[in-house]
Each structure stands twice: as C-alpha cells, then as structure tokens.
C-alpha positions as CSV (number, residue, x, y, z in Angstrom):
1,X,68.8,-100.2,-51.8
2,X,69.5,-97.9,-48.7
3,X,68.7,-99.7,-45.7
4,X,66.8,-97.8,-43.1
5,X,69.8,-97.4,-40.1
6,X,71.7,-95.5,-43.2
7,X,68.8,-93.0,-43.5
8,X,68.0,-92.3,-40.6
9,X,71.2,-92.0,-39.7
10,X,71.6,-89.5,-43.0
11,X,68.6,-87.9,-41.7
12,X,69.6,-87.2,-38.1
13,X,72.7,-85.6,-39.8
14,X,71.0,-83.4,-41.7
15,X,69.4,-82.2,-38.9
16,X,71.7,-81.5,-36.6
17,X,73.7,-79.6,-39.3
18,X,70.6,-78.1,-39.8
19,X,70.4,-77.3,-35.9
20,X,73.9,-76.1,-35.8
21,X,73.4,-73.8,-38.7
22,X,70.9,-71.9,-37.0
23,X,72.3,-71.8,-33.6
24,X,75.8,-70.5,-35.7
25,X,73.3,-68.2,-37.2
26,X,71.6,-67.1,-34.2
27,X,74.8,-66.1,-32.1
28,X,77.1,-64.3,-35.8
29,X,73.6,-62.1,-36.1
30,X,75.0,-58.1,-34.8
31,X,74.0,-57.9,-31.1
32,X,72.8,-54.2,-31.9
33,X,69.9,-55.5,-34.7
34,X,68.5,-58.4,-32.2
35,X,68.6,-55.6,-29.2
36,X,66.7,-53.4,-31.5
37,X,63.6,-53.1,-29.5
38,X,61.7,-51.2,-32.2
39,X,62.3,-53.6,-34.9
40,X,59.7,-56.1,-35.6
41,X,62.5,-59.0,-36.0
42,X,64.5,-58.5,-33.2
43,X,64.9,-60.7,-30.1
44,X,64.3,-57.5,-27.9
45,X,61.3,-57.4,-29.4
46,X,60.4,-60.9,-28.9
47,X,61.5,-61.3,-25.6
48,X,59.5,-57.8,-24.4
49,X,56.7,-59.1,-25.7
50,X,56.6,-61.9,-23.7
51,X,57.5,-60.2,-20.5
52,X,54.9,-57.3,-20.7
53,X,52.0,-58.2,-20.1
54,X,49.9,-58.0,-16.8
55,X,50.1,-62.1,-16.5
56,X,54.1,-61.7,-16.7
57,X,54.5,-59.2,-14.3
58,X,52.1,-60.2,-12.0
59,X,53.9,-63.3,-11.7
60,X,57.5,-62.2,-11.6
61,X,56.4,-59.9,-8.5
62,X,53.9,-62.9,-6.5
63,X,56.8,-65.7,-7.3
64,X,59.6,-62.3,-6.2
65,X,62.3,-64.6,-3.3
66,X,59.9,-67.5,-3.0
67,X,59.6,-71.0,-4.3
68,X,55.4,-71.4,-5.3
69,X,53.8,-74.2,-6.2
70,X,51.2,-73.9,-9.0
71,X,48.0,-73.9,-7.2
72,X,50.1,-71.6,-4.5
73,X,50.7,-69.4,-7.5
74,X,47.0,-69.6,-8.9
75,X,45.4,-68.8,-5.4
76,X,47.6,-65.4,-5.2
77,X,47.3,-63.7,-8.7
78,X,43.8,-62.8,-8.3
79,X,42.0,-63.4,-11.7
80,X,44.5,-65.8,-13.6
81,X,43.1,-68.6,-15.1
82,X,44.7,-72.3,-15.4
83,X,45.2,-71.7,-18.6
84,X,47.0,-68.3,-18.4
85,X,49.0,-69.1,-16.0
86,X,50.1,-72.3,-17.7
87,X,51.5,-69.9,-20.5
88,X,53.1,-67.7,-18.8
89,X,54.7,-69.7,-16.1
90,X,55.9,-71.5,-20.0
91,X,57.2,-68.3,-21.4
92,X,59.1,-67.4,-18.4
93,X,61.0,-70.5,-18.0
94,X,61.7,-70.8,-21.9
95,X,62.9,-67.2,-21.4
96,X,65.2,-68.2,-18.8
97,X,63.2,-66.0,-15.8
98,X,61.5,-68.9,-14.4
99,X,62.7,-72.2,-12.9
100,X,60.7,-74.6,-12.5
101,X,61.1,-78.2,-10.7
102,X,59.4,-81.4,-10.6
103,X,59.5,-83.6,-8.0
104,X,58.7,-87.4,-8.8
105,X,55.5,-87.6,-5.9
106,X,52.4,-89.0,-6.2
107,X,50.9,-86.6,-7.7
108,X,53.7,-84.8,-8.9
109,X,54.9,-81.6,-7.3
110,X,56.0,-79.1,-9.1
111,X,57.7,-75.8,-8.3
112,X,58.4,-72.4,-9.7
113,X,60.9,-69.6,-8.3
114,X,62.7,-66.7,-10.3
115,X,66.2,-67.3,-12.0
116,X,69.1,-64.5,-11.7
117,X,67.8,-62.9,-14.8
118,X,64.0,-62.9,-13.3
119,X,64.7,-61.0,-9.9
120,X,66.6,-59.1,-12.2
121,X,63.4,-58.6,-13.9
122,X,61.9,-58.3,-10.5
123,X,63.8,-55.1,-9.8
124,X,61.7,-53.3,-12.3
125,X,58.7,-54.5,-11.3
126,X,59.0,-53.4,-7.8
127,X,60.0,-49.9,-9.5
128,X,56.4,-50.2,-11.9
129,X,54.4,-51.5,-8.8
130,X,56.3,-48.3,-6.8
131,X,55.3,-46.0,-9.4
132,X,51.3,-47.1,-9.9
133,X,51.2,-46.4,-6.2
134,X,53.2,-43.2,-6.2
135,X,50.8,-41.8,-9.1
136,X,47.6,-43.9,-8.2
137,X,45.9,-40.8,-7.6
138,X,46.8,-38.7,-10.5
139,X,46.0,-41.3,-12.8
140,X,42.7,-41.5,-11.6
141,X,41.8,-37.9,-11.6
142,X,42.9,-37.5,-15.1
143,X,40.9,-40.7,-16.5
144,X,37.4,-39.1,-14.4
145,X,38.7,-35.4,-16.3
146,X,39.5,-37.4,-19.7
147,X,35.9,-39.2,-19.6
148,X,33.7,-36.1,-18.3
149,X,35.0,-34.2,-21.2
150,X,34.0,-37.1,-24.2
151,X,30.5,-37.2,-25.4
152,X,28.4,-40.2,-24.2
C-alpha cells in the first residue's frame, strides 16, 4: 500500500510537470501566430479583448499618473458598477496594466495605479479620447443624417 505523503507527493509532481509543460508550451508557440490579432486563438486576440471595452479604457485613462483607491475609482467613472469595476480592475492586473496594493489596515486599503505597460496603454487612449473630441461633431451629424434617412 502507497502511503498518502508518496501520492501526494507523486501528485504534486505531476503537476508541476504538467505546469511546466504548458508554460514550455506557451513561450516555443511562433510569436507571429499568438500576435495574430485576427485569429480566434491568438493571445493578441485575447488580450484585445480584454482591453477594449468602454470599462477598460475608461479606467486606464481615470487611474492615467495616479494611485486610486477603489471607491476613488468608482466615484470617477461615471456609471460603473461594483461589479464592473471589480472585473476590470481584475483583468488589468492579470494582464499586467494594473497594479494593485493592499495595505494590512483596518479595513483594508487597497490601491490601483497603471504599470509601464498600462501608461503605455494610456498613450492610446489619450490619442482615442483626442480623436472623439477632434470628430465629436462629425460623428454626430452623420448619426442625425444616418437616422433621418431609415424608416421608423
């Protein structure tokens, strides 16, 4: 009879071979198929679609030099909810974009700010914010044309 320390200990191998396979996987896989934005696999893809969307960006630009707290973050993006915003703010640090720190208080503190890679990020969002106000108006004209023109 096995006793348990030897599987467990025959378990945790296997999963840390397991672990290391896919990590070795992960980083042999051609740079040029996971930076592949149009293919449905790709990392590009993945990691696109967790930056573009309104929640993303509109975090990435309110957080921009600063260190926010959650609530501090809440009160600024207009419309978020808790639970959005708990999402997010998850995807962006997963994603590298977002730090965020917790400070042992009572009741905890917690902090977000923006990595290298997320003001990195933050440089195109200043140029899309730039660009909605450059065009603001055009946009608008051609949405009342497009809808005057479709029946009701």
């Amino acid at each position: 009879m096995v006793s348990k320390q030897v599987r467990d200990a025959t378990a945790g191998n296997a999963k840390a071979k397991a672990k290391d396979a896919t990590v070795r996987e992960a980083t042999e896989r051609p740079v040029t198929d996971e930076a592949d934005i149009t293919r449905a696999d790709s990392l590009a893809r993945e990691i696109f679609t967790d930056i573009a969307n309104k929640w993303a960006l509109l975090i990435i630009e309110t957080v921009g030099d600063r260190t926010l707290r959650f609530t501090e973050l809440r009160s600024e993006v207009d419309g978020i909810s808790h639970k959005m915003l708990t999402q997010n703010l998850r995807l962006l640090e997963r994603d590298g974009l977002v730090e965020r720190t917790v400070y042992p208080t009572v009741p905890p503190r917690v902090e977000y700010t923006l990595t290298e890679p997320g003001q990195a990020l933050r440089a195109t969002v200043d140029a899309m914010c730039d660009w909605t106000q450059r065009h603001l108006r055009a946009i608008e004209t051609a949405r009342h044309r497009f809808d005057a023109a479709r029946p009701a």
